[in-house]
C-alpha positions in Angstrom: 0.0 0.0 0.0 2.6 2.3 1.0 5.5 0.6 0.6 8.5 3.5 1.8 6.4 4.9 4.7 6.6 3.8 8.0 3.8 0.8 9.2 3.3 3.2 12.3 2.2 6.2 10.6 0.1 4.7 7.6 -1.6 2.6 10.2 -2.2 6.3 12.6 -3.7 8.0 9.7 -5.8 5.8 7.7 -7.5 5.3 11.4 -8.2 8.9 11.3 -10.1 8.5 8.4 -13.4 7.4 8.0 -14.0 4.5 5.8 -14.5 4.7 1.9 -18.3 3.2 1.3 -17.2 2.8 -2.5 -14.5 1.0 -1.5 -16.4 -0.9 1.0 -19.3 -1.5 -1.5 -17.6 -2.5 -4.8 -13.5 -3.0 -3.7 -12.8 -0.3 -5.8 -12.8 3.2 -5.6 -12.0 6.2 -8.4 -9.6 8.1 -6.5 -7.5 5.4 -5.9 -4.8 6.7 -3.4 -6.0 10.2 -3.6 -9.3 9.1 -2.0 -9.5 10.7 1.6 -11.0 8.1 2.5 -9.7 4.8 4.0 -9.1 2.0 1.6 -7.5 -0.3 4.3 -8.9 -3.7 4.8 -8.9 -5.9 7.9 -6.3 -7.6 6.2 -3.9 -4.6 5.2 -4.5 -3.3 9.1 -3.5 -6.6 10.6 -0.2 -6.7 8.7 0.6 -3.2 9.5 -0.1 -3.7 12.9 2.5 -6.8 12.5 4.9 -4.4 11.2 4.6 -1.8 13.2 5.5 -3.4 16.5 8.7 -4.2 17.7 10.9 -7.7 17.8 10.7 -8.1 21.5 12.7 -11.4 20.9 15.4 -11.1 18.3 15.9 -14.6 18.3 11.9 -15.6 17.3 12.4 -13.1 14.4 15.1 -15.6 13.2 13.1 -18.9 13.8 10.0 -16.8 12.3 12.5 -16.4 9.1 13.8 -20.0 9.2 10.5 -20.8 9.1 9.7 -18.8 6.3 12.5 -20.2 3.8 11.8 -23.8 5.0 8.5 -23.2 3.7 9.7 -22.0 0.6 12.1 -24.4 -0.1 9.6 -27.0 0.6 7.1 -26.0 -2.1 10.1 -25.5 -4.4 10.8 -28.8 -4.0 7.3 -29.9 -5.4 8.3 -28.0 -9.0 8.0 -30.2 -12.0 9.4 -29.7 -15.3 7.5 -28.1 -17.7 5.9 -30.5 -20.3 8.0 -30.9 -23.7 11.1 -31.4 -21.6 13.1 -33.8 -20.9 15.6 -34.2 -17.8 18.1 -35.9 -20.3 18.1 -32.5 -22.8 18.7 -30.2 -19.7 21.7 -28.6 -19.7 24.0 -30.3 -16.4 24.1 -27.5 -14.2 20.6 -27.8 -14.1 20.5 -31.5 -13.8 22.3 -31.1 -10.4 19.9 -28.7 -9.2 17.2 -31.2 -10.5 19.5 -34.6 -8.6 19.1 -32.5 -5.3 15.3 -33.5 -5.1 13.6 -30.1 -6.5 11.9 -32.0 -9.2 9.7 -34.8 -9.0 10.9 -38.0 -10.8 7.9 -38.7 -12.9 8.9 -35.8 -14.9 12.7 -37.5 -15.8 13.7 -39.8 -18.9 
């Protein structure tokens, strides 16, 4: 939404405004961002509020981020080759990324 201000003071003054009934009614408003009205849904609000308050423990931010790439790595690892190629016509650099277990094996030879 606002992606170089801080979470603090988006979240401050879109509560000072009252909310957009266009918005509200249809999910989209003419003014866009020039609207003085508040656009923010319960959604945006809750993950400004997440950003907006501080790491008390240093240490869950890192497990929260572990967390985050094991995730990511995980669905990675679900990828399958798009259909037309074969494992054996990829070039080997690939292949090794493919040996690690990012690819399932119905999709080789």
């Amino acid at each position: 939404m606002h992606p170089y201000r801080d979470p603090t003071e988006v979240l401050a003054a879109e509560r000072c405004k009252r909310l957009c009934t266009t918005f509200q009614r249809t999910g989209a408003c003419q003014y866009g961002v020039t609207c003085r009205y508040s656009h923010l849904t319960r959604e945006e609000e809750a993950r400004l509020q997440a950003a907006a308050e501080p790491v008390q423990d240093p240490m869950q931010a890192v497990w929260e981020l572990e967390e985050m790439v094991r995730r990511r790595r995980n669905s990675l690892r679900a990828s399958k080759l798009p259909k037309g190629f074969r494992f054996e016509d990829l070039p080997s650099s690939v292949k090794r990324c493919l040996d690690e277990g990012n690819v399932d094996d119905a999709n080789r030879g």
